[in-house]
C-alpha angles and dihedrals in degrees: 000000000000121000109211130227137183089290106097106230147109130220114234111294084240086072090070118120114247085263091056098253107140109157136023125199124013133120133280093234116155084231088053091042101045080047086059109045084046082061104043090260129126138167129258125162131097141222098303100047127074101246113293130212116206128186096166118202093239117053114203101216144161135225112223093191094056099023107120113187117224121261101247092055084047090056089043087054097046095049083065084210079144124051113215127219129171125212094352099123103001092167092053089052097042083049091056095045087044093050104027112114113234131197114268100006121097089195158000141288096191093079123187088267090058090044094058089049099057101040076054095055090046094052083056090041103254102115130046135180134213116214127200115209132195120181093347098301119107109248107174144335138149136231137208149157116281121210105179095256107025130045117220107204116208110173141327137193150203138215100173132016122306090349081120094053093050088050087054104044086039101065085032087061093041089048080052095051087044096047094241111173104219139349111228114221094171106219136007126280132169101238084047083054095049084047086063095262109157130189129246135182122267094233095056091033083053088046093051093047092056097045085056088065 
């Protein structure tokens, strides 16, 4: 495992550990995340740990081209009981995402420093949201780090029902009409899984990054 210092810089993704740590320390410069995502790395700790690089063996992605979105979302969507915005209020959805309770977790991993960070990268245009709105009240949306050709999906959120799940079809279908090559959804979970999320490899998740550049 590599301990960073001031240099910006990463060591190769194959010198991650089997768990998919491959760096500890560091900053959470725009300069050093833009340099991450670049390379297939993110960040993922909380308060309590020192900052964490992870490049996992297995990448959890989805296919915009290929990607067909399940009937009962497509009834949802064409119900238009949500409307759906992009980019339009990216710090009031980091800060849900940041705040919602979830089953099963007692915190966040998006800490303030993180916080900072992001709001950061969207001010420069690296990172964009997508909201999800009912009755004129955000209910849910997701944000990520957007780098041209691939979306790097960082967190979403719901207040009501399958406003998630709108959030997340919703950017898949805008990557497809953009051409994008790949969403990024990190590691595996199972409600990524039931959205139709599926695992790579990291060396043809790494080979497909670097294509999109």
């Amino acid at each position: 495992m590599y301990f960073l210092t001031k240099e910006l810089y990463f060591p190769p993704a194959s010198e991650a550990s089997s768990e998919g740590i491959l760096a500890v320390g560091g900053d959470l410069s725009t300069e050093r995340l833009l340099l991450a995502y670049r390379s297939g790395i993110f960040p993922w700790f909380d308060d309590e740990e020192p900052i964490l690089w992870w490049c996992p063996p297995e990448r959890m992605v989805v296919d915009p081209k290929s990607y067909k979105i399940a009937k009962s979302l497509r009834n949802i969507l064409n119900r238009s009981v949500f409307t759906v915005t992009f980019n339009s209020c990216f710090e009031q959805v980091i800060t849900h995402c940041q705040t919602i309770k979830r089953k099963g977790q007692t915190g966040t991993w998006i800490t303030e420093s993180m916080h900072e960070a992001y709001l950061k990268l969207h001010e420069l245009g690296h990172a964009q949201s997508v909201e999800v709105w009912q009755d004129q009240q955000l209910v849910g949306g997701l944000y990520g780090v957007d780098l041209g050709k691939v979306f790097c999906g960082e967190s979403m959120f719901s207040k009501v029902p399958n406003a998630s799940k709108v959030a997340f079809v919703s950017l898949i279908q805008k990557l497809k009409d953009e051409n994008y090559l790949l969403l990024d959804c990190q590691v595996h979970n199972d409600h990524l899984e039931k959205l139709g999320a599926f695992e790579i490899s990291r060396a043809n998740y790494l080979k497909i990054l670097k294509s999109s550049f």
